[in-house]
N, C-alpha and C positions, 0 to 999 in steps of 0.2 A: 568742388569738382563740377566740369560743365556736365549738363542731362548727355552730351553727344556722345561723351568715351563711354556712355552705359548701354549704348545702341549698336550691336553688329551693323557694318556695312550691309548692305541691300544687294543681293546677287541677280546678276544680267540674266535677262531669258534669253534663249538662244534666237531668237528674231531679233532680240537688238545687237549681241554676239554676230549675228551673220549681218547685219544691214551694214554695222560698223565695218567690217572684215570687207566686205562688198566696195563701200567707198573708200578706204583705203587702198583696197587695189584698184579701183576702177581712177581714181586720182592718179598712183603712180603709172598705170599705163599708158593714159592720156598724155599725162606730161611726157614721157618719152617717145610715143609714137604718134601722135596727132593724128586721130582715126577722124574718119567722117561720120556722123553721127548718124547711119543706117549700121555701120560696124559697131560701135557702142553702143547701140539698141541692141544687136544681136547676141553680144557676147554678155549682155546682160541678162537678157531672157534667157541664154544658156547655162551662164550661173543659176539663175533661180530653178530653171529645170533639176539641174544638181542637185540643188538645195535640196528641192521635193525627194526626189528618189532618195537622196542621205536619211530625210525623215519617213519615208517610207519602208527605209531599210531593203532598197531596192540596188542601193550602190553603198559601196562601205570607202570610204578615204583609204583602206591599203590597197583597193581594185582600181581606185584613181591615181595613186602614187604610180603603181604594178603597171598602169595605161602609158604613164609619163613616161617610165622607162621603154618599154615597149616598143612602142611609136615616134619616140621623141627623143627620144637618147638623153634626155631627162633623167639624174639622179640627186635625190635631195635624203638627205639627215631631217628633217623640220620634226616629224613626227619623236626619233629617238630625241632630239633635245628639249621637245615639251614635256618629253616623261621625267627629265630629271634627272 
């Protein structure tokens, strides 16, 4: 038997969790809206804002779901299909 199946996998910290989540979305956006690159400066500095306040426990992902609806007549499922 190989040394490797005797080793759990290695779990992501959330900065690689978010860097990855981050270019992924910032790829699909691009590709479908072709921003000018002062707008994808901005809406990235606004993500990482996010980010901070999430780790600061200043903002909670149900007050940002809660915002999407809101404001933007945004409604998503994402969160009920991660629980399973």
């Amino acid at each position: 038997m190989s040394s490797k199946s005797k080793h759990p996998p290695k779990k992501k910290s959330f900065t690689r969790i978010f860097n990855e989540a981050l270019a992924v979305f910032l790829w699909a956006w691009i590709n479908v809206t072709h921003p000018a690159q002062d707008v994808i400066d901005a809406v990235a500095a606004e993500i990482r804002n996010v980010a901070e306040s999430l780790s600061a426990r200043n903002l909670s992902v149900d007050m940002i779901i809660k915002q999407l609806e809101q404001e933007h007549g945004i409604r998503t499922d994402w969160l009920r299909r991660d629980r399973g």
